[in-house]
KEKETI-213316 format. One line per 10 residues: their letters; for each residue y, z, x of N, C-alpha, C, O. Coordinates in Angstrom, 2 decimals, always signed. Layout:
N
A) Y Z X Y Z X Y Z X Y Z X; ... $
This chain:
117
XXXXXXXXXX) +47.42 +14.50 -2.15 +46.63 +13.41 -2.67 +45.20 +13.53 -2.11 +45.00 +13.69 -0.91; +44.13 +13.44 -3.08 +42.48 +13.72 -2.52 +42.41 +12.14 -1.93 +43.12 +11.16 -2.13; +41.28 +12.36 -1.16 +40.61 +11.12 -1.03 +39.53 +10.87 -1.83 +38.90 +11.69 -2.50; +39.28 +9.35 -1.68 +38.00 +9.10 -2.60 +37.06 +9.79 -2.21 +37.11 +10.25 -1.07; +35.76 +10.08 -3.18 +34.67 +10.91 -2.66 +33.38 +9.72 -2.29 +32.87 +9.16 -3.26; +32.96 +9.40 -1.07 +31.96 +8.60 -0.34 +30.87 +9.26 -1.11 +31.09 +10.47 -1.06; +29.77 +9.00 -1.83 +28.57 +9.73 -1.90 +27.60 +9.48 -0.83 +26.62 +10.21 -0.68; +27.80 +8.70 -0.25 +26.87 +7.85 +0.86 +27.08 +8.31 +2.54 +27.08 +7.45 +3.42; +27.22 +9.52 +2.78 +27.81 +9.68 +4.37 +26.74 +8.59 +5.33 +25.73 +8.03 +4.91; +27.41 +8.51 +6.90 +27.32 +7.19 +7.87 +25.70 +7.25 +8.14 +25.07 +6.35 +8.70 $
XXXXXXXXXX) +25.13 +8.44 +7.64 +23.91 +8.74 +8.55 +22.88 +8.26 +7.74 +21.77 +7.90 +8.10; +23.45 +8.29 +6.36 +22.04 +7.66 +5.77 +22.68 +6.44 +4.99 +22.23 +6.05 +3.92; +23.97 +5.78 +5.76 +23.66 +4.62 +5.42 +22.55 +3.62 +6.57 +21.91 +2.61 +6.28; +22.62 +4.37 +7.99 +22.16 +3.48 +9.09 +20.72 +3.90 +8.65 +19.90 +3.02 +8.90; +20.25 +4.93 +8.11 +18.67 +4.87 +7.52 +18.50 +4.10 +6.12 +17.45 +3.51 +5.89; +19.45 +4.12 +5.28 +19.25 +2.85 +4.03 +19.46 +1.55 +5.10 +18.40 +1.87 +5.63; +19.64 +1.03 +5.44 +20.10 -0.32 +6.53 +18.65 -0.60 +7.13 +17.95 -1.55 +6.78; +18.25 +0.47 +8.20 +16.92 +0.11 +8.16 +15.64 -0.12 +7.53 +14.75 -0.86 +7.95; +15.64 +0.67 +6.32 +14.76 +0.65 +5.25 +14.82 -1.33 +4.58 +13.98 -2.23 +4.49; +15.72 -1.25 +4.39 +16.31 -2.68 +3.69 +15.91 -3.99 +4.66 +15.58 -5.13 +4.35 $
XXXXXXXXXX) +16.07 -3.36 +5.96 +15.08 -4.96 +7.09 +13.95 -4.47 +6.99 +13.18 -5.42 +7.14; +13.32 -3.48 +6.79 +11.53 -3.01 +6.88 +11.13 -3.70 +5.62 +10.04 -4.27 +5.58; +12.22 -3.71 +4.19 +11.44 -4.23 +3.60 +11.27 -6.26 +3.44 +10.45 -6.98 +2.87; +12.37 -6.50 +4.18 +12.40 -8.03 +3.95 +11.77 -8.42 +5.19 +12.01 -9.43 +5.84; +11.05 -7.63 +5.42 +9.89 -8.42 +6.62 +8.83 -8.58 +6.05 +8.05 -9.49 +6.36; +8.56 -7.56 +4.92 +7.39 -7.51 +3.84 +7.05 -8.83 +3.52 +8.00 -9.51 +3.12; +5.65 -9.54 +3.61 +5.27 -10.55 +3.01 +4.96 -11.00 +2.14 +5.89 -11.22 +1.37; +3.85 -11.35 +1.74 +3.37 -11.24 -0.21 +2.16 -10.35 +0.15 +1.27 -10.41 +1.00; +2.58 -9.21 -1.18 +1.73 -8.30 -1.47 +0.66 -8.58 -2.31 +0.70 -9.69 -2.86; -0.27 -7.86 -2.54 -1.23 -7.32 -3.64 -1.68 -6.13 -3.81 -1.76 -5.44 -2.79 $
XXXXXXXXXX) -2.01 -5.67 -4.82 -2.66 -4.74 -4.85 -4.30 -3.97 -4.80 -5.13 -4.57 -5.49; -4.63 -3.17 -4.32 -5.99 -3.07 -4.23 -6.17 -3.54 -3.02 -5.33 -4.15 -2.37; -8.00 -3.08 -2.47 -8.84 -2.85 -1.46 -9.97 -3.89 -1.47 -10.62 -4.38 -2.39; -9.97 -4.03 -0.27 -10.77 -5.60 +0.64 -11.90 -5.03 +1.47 -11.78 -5.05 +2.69; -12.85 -4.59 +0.99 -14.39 -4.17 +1.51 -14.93 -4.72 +2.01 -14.86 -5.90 +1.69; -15.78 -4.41 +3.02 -17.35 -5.20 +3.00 -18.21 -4.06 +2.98 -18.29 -3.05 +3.67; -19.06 -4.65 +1.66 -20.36 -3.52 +0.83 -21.71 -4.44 +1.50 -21.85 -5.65 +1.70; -22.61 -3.24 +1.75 -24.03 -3.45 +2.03 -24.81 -3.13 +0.74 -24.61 -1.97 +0.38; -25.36 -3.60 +0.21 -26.14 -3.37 -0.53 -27.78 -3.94 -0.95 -28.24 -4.99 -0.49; -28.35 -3.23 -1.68 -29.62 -3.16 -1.56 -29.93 -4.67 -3.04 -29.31 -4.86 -4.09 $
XXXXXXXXXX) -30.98 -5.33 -2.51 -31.14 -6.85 -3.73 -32.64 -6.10 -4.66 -33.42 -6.74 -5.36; -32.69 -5.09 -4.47 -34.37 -4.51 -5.68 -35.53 -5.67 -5.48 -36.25 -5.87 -6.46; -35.62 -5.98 -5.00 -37.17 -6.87 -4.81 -38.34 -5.69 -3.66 -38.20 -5.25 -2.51; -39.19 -5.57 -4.46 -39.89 -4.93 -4.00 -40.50 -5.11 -2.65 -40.89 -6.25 -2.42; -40.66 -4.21 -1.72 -41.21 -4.58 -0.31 -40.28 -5.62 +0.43 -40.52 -6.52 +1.25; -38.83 -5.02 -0.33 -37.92 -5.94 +0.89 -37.48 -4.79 +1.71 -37.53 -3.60 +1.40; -37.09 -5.27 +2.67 -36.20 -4.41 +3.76 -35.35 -3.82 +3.24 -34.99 -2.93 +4.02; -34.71 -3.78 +2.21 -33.75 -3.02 +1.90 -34.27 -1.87 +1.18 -33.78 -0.75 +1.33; -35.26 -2.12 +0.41 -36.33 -0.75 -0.61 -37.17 +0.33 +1.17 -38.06 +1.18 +1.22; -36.64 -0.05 +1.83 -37.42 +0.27 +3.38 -36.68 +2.35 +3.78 -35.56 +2.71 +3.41 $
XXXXXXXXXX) -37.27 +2.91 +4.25 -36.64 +4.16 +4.34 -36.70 +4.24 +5.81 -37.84 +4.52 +6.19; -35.53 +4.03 +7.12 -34.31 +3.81 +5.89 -34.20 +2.31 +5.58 -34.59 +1.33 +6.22; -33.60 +2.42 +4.49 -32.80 +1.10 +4.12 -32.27 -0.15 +4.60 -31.05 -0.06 +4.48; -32.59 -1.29 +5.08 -31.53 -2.45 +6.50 -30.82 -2.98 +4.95 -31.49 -3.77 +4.29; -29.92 -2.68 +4.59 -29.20 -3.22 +3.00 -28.60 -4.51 +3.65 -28.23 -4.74 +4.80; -28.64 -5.35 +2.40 -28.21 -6.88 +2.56 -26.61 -6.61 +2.91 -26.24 -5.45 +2.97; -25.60 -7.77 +3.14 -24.58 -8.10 +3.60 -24.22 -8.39 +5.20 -24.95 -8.64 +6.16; -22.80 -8.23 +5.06 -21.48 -7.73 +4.24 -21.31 -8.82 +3.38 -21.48 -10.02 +3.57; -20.80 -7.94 +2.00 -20.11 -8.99 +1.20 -19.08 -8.19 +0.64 -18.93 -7.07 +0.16; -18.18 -9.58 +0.99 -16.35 -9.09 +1.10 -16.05 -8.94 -0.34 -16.19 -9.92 -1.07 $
XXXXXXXXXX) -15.66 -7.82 -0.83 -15.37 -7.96 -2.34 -14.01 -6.85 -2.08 -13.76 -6.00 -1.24; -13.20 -7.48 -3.53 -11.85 -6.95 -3.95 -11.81 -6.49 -4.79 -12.20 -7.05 -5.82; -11.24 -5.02 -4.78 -11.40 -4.11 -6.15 -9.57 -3.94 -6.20 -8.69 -3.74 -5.36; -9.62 -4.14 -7.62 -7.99 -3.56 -8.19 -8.06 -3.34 -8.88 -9.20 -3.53 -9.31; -6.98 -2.62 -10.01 -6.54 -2.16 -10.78 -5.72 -3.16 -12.12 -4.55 -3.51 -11.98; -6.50 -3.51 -13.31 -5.27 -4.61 -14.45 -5.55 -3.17 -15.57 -6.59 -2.57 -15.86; -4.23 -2.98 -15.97 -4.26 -2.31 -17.20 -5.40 -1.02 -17.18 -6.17 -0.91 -18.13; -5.45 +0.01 -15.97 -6.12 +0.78 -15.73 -7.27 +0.39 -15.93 -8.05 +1.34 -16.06; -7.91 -0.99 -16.03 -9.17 -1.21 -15.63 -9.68 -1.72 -14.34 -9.24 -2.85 -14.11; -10.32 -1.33 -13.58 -10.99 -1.58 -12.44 -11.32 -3.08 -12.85 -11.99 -3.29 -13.86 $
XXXXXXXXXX) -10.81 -4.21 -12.00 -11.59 -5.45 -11.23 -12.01 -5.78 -10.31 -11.35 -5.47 -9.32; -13.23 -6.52 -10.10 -13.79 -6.23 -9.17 -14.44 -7.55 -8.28 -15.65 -7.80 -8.21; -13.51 -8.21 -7.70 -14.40 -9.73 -7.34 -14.94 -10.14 -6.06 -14.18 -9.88 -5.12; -16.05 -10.72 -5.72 -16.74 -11.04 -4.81 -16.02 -12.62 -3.66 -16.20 -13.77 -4.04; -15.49 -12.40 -2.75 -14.74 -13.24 -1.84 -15.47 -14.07 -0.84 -16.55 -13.66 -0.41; -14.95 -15.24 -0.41 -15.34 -15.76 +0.74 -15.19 -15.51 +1.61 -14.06 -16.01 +1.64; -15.34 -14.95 +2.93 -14.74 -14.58 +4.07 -13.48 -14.98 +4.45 -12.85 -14.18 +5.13; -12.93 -16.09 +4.16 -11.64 -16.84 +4.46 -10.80 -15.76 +3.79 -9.95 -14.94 +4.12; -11.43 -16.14 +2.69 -10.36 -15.48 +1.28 -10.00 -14.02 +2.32 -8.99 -13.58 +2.88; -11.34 -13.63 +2.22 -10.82 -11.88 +2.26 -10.35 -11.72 +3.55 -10.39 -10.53 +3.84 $
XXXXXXXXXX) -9.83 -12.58 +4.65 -8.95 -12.32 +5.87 -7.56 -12.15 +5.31 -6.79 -11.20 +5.49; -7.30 -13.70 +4.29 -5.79 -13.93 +3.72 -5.48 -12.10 +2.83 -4.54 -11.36 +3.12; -6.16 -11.91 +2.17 -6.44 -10.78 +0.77 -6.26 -10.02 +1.30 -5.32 -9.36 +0.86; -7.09 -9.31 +2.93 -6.56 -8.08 +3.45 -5.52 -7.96 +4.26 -5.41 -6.92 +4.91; -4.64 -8.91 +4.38 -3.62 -8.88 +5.24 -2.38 -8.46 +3.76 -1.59 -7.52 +3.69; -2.64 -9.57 +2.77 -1.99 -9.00 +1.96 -1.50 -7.22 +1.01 -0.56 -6.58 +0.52; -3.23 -7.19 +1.34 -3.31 -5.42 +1.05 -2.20 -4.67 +1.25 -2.23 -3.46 +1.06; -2.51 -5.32 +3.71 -1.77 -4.38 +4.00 -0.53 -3.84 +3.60 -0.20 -2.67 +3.42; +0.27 -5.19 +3.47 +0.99 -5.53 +3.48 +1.87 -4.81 +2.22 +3.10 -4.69 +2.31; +0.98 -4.27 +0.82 +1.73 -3.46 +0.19 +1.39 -2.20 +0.53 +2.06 -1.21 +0.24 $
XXXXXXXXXX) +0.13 -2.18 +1.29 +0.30 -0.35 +1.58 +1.59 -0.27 +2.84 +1.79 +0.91 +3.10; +2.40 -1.09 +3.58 +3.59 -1.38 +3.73 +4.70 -0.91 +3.13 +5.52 -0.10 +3.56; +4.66 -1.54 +2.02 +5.83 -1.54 +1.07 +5.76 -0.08 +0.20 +6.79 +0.54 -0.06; +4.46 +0.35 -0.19 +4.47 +1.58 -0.55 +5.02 +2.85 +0.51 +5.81 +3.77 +0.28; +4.46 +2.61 +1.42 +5.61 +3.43 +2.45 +6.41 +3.63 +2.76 +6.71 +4.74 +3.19; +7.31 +2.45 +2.69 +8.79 +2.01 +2.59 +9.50 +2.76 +1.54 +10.44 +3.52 +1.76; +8.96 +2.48 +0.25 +9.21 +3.19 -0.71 +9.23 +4.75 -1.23 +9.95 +5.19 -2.13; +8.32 +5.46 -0.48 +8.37 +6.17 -0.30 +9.49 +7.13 +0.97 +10.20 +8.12 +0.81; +9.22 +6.27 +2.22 +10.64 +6.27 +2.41 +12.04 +6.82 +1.76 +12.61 +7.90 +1.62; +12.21 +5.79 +1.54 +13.52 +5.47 +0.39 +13.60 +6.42 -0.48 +14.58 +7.16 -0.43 $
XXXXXXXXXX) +12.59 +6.61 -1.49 +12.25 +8.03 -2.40 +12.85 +9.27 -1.67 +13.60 +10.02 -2.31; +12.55 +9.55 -0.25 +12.68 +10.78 +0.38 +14.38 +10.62 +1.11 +15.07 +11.57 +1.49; +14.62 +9.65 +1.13 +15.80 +9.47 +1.55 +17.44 +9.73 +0.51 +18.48 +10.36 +0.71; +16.97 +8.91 -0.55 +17.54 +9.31 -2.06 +17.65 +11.08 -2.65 +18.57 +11.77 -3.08; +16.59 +11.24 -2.45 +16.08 +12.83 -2.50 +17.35 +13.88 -1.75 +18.22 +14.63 -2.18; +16.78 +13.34 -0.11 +17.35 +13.97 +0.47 +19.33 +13.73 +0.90 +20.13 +14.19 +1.71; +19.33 +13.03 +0.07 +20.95 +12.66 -0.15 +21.54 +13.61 -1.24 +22.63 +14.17 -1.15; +20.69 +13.71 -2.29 +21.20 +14.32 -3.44 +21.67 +15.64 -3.32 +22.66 +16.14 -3.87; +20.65 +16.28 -2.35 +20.47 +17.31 -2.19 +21.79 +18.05 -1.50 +22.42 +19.04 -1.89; +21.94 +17.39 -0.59 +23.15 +17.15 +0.63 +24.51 +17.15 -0.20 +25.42 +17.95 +0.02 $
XXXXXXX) +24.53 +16.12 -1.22 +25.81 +16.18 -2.02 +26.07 +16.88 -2.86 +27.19 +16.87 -3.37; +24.83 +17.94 -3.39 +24.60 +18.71 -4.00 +25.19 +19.91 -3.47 +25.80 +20.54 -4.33; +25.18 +20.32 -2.52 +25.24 +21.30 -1.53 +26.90 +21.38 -1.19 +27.66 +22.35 -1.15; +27.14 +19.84 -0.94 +28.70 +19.95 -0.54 +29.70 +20.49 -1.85 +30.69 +21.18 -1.59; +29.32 +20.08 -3.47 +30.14 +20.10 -4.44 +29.79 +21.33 -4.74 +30.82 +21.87 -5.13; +28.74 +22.22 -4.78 +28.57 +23.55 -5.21 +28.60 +24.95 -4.24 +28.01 +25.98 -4.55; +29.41 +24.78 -3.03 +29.22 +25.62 -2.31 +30.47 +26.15 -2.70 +30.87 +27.20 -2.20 $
């Protein structure tokens, strides 16, 4: 009599296990990048038209991605403390995921190996 076949051996369930608390620590995400741009205001004989340049700011602005178009909005400082924590927070989760990607991967491979040898 066979036994059932596990696809899942012990070792990468205790690495799926950890993956799975890394991600429910995850907070609320967003997507896209939380700047602060210097830039120059064109009024002639200002400091910023100056060589070199003293460019105005920082001003906190958020660039993302809707429907492969670039958006692009200008923040309050408050805002963009809350906004870049959120960032992080999916370049987080993208790691995680990636993770997981390499973990899946490297399972297949493994069971791959055991049924065709």
């Amino acid at each position: 009599m066979s036994t059932p076949f596990d696809p899942l051996p012990d070792a990468y369930r205790v690495r799926l296990d950890e993956l799975r608390v890394a991600v429910a620590e995850i907070g609320l995400v967003l997507p896209g990048t939380v700047l602060d741009r210097y830039m120059p205001c064109g009024k002639p004989g200002c400091r910023c038209q100056a060589a070199p340049p003293l460019l105005h700011g920082p001003y906190c602005q958020w660039t993302y991605k809707v429907d492969a178009k670039t958006r692009t909005s200008r923040l309050h400082p408050d805002e963009a403390r809350a906004l870049r924590l959120w960032t992080a927070e999916r370049r987080k989760l993208t790691l995680l995921n990636q993770r997981w990607d390499a973990l899946g991967l490297e399972a297949a491979a493994e069971i791959h190996e055991l049924l065709h040898r």
